[in-house]
Backbone as numpy.savetxt, mean C-alpha at the origin, in Angstrom:
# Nx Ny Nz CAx CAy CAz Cx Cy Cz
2.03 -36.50 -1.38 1.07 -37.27 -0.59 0.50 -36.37 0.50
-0.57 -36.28 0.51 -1.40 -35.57 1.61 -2.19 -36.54 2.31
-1.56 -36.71 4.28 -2.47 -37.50 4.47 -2.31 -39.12 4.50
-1.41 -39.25 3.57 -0.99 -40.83 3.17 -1.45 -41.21 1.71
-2.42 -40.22 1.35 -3.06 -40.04 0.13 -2.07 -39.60 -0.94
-2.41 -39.84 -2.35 -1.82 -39.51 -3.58 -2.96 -37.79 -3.19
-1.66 -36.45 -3.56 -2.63 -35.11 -3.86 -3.40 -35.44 -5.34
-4.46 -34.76 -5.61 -4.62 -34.19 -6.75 -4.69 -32.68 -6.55
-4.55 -32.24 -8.01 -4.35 -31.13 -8.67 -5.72 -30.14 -7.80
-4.99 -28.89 -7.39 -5.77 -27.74 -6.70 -6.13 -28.68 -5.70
-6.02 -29.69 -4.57 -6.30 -29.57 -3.56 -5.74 -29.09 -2.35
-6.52 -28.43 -1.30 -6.43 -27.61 -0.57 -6.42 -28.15 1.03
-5.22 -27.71 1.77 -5.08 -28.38 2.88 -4.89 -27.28 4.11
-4.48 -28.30 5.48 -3.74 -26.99 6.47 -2.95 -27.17 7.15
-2.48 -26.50 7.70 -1.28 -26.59 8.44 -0.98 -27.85 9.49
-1.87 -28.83 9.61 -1.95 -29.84 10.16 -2.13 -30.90 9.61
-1.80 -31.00 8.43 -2.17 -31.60 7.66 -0.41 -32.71 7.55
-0.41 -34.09 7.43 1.03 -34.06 6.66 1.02 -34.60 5.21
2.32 -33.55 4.86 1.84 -33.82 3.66 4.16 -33.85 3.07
3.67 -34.86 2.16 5.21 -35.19 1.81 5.15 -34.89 0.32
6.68 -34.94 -0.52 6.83 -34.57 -1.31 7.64 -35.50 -1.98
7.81 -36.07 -2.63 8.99 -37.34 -3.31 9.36 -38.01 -2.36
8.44 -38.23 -0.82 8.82 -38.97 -0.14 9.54 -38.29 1.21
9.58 -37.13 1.21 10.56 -36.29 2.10 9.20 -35.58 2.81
8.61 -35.46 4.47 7.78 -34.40 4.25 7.85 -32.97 4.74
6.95 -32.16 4.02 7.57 -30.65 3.67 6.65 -30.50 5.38
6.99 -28.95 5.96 7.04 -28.29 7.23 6.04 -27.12 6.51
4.95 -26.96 7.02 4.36 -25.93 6.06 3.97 -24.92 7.19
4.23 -24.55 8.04 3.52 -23.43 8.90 4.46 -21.96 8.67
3.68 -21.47 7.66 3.97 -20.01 7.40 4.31 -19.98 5.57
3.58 -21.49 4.78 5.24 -21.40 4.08 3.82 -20.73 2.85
2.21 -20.92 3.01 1.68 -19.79 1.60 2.17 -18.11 1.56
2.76 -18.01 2.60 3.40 -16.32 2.97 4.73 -16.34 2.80
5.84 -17.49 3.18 6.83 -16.94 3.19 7.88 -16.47 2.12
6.72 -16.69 0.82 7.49 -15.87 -0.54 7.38 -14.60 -0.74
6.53 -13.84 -0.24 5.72 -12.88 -0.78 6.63 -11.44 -0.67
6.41 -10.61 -1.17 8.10 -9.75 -1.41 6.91 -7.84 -1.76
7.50 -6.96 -0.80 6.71 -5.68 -0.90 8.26 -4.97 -1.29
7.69 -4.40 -2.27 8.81 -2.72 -2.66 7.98 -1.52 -2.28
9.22 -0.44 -2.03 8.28 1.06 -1.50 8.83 1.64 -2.91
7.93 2.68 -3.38 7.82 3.18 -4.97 7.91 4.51 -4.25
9.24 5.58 -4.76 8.57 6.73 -4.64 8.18 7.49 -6.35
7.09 7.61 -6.52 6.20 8.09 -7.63 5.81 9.60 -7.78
6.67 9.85 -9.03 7.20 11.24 -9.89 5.42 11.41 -10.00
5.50 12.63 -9.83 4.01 12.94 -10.36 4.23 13.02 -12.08
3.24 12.77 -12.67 3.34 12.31 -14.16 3.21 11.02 -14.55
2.70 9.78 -13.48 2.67 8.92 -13.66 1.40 8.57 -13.14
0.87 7.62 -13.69 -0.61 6.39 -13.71 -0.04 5.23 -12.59
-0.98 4.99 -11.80 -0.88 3.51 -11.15 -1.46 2.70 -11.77
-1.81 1.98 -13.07 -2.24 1.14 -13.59 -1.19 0.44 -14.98
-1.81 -0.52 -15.19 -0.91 -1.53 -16.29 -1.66 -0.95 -17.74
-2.95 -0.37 -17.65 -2.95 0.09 -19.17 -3.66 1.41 -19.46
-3.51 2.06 -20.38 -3.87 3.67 -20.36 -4.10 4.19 -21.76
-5.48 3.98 -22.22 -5.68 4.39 -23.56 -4.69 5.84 -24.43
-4.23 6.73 -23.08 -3.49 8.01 -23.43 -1.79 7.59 -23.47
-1.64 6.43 -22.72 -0.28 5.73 -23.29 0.78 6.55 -22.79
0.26 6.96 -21.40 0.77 7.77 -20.12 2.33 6.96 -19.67
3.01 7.49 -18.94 4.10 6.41 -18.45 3.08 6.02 -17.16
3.60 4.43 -16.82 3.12 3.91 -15.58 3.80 3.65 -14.35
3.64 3.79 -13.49 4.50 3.55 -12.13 4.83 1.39 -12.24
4.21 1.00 -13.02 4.36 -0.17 -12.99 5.55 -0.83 -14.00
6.15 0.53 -14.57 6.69 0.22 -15.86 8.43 0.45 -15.22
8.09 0.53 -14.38 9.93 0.78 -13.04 9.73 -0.19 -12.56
8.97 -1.41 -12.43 9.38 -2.19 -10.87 10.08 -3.53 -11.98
10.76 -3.84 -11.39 11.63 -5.46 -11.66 10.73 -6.17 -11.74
10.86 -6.94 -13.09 9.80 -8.41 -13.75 9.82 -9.46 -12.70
8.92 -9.93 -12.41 8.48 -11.00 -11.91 8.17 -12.12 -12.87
8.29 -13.19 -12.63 8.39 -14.68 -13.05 7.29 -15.40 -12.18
6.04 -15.84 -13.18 4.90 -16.66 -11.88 4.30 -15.57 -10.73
4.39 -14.45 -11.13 3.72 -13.59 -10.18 3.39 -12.14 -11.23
2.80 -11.20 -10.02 2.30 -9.76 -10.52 2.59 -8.96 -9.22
3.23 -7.88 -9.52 2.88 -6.62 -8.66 1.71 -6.33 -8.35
1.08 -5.78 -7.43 -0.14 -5.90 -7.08 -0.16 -4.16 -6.19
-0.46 -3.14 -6.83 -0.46 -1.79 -6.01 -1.80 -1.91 -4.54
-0.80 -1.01 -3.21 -1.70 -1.27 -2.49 -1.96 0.35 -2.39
-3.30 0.42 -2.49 -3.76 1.93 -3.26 -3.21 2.32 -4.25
-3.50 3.65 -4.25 -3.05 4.62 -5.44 -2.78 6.18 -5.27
-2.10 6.82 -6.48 -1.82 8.14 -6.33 -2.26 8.41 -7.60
-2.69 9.76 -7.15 -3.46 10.36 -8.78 -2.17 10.75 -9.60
-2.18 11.30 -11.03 -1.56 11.72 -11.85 -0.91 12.27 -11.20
-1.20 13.87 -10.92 -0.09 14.85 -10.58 0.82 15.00 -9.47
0.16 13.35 -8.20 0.71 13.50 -6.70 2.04 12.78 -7.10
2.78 12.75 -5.99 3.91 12.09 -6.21 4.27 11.66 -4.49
5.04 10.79 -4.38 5.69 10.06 -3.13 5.44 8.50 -3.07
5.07 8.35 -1.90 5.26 6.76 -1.47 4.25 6.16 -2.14
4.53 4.54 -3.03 3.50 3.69 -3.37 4.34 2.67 -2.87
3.26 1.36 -2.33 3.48 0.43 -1.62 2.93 -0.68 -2.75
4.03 -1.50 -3.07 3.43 -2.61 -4.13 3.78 -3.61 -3.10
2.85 -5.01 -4.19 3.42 -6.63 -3.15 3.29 -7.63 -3.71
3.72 -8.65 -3.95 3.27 -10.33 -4.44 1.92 -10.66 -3.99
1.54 -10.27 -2.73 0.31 -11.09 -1.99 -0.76 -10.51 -2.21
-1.98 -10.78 -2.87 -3.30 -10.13 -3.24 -4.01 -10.41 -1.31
-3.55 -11.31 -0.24 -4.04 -11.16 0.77 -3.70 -10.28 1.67
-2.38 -9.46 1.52 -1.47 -8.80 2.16 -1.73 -7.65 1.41
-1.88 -7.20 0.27 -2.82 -5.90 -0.58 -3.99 -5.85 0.30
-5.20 -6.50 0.32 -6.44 -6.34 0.76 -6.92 -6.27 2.35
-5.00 -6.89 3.34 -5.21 -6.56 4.79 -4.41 -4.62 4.59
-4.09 -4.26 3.98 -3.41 -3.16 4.39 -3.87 -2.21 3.71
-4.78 -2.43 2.77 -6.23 -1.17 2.27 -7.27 -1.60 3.17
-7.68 -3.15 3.66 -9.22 -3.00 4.22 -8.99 -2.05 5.55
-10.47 -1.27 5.79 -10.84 -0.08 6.27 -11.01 -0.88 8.10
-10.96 -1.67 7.92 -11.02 -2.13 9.63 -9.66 -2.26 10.10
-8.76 -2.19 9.16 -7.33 -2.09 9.91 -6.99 -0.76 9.69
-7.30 0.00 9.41 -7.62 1.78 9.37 -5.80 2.31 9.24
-5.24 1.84 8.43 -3.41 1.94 8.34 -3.87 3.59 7.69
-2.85 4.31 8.53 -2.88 5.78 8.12 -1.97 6.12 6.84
-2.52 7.22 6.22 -2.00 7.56 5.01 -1.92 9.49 5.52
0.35 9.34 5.24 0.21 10.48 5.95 1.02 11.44 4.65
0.76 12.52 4.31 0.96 13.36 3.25 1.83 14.77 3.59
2.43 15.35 2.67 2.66 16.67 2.69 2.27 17.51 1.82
1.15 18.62 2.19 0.83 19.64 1.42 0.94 20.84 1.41
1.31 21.78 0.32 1.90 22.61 -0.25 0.51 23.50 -0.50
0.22 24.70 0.02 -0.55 25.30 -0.33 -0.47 27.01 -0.66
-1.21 27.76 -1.34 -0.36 29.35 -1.25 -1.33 29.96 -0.08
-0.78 30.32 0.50 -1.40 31.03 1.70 -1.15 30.00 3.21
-1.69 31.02 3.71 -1.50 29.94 5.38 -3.12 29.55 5.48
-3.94 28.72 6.21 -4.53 27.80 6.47 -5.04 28.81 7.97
-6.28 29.56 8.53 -6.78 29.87 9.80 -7.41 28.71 10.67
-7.53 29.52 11.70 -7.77 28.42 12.91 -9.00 28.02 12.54
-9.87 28.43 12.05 -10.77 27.70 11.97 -10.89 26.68 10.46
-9.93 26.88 9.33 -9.98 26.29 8.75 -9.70 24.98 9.54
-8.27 24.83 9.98 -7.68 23.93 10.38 -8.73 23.05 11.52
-9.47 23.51 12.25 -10.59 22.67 12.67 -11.80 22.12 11.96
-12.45 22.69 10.57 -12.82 22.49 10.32 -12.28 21.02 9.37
-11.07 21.01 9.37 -10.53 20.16 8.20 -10.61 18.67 9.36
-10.13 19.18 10.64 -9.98 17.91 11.49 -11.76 17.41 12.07
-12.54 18.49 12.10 -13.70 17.80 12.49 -14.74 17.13 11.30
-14.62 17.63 10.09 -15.16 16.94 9.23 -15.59 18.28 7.91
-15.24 17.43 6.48 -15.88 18.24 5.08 -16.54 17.29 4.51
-17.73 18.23 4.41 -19.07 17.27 3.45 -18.01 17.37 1.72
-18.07 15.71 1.15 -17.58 15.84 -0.37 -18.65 15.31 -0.91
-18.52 15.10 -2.13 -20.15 14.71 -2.87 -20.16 12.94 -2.14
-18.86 12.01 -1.66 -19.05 10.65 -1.63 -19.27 10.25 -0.06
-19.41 11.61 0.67 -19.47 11.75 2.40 -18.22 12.68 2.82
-18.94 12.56 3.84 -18.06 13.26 5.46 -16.62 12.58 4.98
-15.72 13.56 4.88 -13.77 13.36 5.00 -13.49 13.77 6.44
-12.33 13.84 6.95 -11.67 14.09 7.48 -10.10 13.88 8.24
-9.47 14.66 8.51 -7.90 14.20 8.69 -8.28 14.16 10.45
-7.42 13.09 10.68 -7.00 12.44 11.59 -6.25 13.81 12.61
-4.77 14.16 11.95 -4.32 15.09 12.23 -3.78 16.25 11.10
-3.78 17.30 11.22 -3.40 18.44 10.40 -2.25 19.14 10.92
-1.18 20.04 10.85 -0.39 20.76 11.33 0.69 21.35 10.64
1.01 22.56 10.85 2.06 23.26 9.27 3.05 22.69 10.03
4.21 22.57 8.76 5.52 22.32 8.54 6.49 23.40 8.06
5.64 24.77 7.95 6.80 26.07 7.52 6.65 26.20 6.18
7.35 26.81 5.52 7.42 26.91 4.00 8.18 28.46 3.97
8.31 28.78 2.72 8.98 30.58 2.04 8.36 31.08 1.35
7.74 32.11 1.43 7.53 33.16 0.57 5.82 32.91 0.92
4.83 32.72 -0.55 3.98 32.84 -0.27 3.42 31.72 0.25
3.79 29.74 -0.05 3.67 29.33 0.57 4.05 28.47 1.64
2.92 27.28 2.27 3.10 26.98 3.41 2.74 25.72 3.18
3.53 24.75 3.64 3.37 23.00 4.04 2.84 22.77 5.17
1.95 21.89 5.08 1.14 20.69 6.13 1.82 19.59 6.39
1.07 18.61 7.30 1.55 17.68 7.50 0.06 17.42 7.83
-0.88 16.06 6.95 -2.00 15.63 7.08 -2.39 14.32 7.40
-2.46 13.81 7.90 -3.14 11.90 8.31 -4.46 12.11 7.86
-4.48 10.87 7.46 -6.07 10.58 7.43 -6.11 9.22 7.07
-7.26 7.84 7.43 -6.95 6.70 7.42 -7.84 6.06 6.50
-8.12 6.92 5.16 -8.77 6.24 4.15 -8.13 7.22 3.10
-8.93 6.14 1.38 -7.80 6.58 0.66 -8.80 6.48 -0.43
-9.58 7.34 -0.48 -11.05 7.66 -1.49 -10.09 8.74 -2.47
-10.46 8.86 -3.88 -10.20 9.79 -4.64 -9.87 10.72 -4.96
-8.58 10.81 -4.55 -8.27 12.71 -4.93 -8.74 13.19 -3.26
-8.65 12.47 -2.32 -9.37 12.98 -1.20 -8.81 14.15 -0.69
-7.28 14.21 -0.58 -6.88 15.36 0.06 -7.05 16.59 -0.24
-6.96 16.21 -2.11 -7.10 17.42 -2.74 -8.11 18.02 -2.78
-9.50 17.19 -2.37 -10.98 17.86 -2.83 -11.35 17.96 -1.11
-10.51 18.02 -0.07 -10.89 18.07 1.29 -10.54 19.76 1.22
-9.34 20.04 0.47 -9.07 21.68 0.99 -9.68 22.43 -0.44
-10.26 21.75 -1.24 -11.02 22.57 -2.60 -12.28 23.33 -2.01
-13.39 21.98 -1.03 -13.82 22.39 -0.61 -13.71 23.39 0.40
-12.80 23.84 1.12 -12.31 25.21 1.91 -12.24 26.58 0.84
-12.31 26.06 -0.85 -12.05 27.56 -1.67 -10.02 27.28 -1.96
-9.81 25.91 -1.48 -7.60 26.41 -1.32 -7.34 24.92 -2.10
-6.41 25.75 -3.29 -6.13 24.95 -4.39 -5.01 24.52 -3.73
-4.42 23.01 -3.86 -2.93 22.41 -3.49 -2.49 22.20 -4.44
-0.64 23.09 -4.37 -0.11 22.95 -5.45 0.73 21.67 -5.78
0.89 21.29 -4.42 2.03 19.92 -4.49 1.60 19.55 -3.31
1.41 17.91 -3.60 1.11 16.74 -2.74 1.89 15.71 -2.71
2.97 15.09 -1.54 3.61 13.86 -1.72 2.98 13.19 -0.33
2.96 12.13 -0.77 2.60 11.02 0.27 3.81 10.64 1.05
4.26 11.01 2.15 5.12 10.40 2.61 5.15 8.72 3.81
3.92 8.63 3.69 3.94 7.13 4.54 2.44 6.42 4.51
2.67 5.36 4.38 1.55 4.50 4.55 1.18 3.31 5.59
0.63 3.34 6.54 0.80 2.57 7.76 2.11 2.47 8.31
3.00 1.34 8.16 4.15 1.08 8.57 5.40 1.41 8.08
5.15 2.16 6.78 6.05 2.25 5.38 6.00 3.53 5.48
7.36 4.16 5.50 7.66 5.38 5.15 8.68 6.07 3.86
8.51 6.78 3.16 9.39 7.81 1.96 10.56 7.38 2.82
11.38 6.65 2.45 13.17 7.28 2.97 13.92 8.31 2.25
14.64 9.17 2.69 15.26 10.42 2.04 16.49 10.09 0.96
16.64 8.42 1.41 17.75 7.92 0.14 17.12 7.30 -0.66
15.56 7.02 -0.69 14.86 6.56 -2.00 14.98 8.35 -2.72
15.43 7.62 -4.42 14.92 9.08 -5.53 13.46 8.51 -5.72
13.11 9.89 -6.88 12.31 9.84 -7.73 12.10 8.75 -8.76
11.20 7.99 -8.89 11.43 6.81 -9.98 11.94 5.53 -9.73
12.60 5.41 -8.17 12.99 4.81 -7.93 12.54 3.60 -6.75
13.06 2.24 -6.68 12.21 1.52 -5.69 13.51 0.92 -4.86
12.79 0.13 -3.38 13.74 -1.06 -2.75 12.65 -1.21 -2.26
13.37 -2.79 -1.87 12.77 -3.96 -1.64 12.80 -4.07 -0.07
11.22 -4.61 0.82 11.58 -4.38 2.50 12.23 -5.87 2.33
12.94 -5.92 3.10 13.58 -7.17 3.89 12.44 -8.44 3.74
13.01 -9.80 3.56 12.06 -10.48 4.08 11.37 -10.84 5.47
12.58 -10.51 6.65 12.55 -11.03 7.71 11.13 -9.76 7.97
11.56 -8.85 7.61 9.99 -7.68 7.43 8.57 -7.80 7.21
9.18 -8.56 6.12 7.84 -9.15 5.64 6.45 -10.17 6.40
7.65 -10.33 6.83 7.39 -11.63 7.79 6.44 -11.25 9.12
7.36 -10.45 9.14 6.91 -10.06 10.97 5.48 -9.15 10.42
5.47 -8.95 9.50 3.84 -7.79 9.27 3.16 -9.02 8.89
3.55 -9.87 8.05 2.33 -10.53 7.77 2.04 -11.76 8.92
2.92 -11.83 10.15 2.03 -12.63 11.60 1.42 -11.39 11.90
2.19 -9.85 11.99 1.15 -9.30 12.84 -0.08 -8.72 12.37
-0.35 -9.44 10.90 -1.98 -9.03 10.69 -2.37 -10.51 10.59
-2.10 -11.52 11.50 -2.43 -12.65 11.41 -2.54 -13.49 9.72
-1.92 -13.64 8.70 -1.70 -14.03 7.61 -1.45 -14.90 7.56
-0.19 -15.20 8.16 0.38 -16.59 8.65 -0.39 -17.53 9.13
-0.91 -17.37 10.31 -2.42 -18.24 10.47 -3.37 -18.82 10.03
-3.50 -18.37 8.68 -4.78 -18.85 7.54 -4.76 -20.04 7.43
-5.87 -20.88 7.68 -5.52 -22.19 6.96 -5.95 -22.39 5.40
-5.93 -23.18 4.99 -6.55 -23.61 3.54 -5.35 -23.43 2.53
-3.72 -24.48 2.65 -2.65 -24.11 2.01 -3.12 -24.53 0.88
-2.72 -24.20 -0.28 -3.06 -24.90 -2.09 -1.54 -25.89 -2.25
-1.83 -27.02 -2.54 -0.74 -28.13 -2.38 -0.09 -27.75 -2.89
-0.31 -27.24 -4.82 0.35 -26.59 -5.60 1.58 -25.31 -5.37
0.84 -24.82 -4.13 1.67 -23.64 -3.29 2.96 -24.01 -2.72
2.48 -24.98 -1.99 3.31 -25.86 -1.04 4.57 -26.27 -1.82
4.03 -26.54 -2.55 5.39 -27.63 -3.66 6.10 -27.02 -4.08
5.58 -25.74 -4.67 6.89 -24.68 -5.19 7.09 -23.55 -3.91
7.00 -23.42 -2.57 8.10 -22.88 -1.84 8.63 -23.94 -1.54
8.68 -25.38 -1.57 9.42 -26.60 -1.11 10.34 -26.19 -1.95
């Protein structure tokens, strides 16, 4: 009952709304979010972020634990040969707050290059490289050391266009031999995640990111929603 009303099927309510269930009524403030469940992926290079692949590639989607009434939902992507952090989730609204470009969540990497990187490369990389799709640029740049001939970075940058890192130092003339993503906004590589392997953030986690991109707040619950976190 919504209202005092009999629901029908797909109607859509809000948090002020009352609405009962066999007679009992349900408490709904927070409850279209409070299922929603993110794993951190760290991803072997050799793998596809997608569900299908005419070349019949392995997929990063082909490790995560089956879902029942739902889908994994990747938030971005890593090309073939990169490897590190992928951020999956239940929520297609909680995917689209933590790629859209007005919440600018940094994407921070480690790169492997042969040679060292000059001062003026390294400014040029932070003030801006023309690519064929626009102006790139990293946020911050800075080595991390390395042996022999080469040398590791440490790169930010708060968008997540194509192969960007790799075609930011192509254009400099400097091939990268190895790229891992180690963090994505709030989400970082842990050193006890392997290769291939995932965990699950906390719910109470979950939680607290999705008030603090205001999620929780939305009105317009789907009754249907309602009834099965009841």
């Amino acid at each position: 009952m919504v209202g005092g009303k009999r629901a029908v099927l797909g109607q859509r309510t809000g948090p002020s709304e009352r609405i009962a269930l066999d007679g009992r009524l349900l408490r709904l403030e927070g409850a279209r979010h409070s299922g929603e469940r993110i794993l951190l992926y760290y991803k072997p290079a050799g793998e596809i972020v997608s569900r299908s692949d005419p070349r019949k590639r392995p997929s990063a989607f082909d490790r995560l634990p089956p879902l029942r009434g739902a889908q994994w939902i990747a938030i971005g992507r890593l090309d073939f040969n990169t490897s590190g952090l992928l951020v999956f989730t239940t929520s297609g609204d909680l995917a689209n707050a933590l790629m859209h470009p007005r919440n600018a969540f940094e994407r921070e990497y480690a790169v492997r290059i042969l040679g060292e990187l000059k001062a003026q490369q390294i400014e040029r990389l932070r003030s801006g490289v023309a690519l064929r799709d626009g102006q790139a640029r990293f946020e911050r740049i800075e080595p991390l050391g390395g042996r022999g001939a080469n040398r590791w970075y440490r790169a930010v940058l708060k968008e997540g266009r194509n192969r960007e890192v790799r075609r930011m130092f192509e254009a400099l003339g400097i091939q990268v031999s190895r790229l891992i993503r180690v963090r994505f906004g709030p989400f970082s590589l842990s050193p006890r995640l392997r290769r291939g392997n995932w965990e699950e953030i906390p719910r109470a986690e979950v939680r607290r990111l999705i008030a603090g991109l205001g999620l929780g707040r939305q009105a317009g619950l789907g009754a249907k929603e309602d009834a099965a976190v009841a």
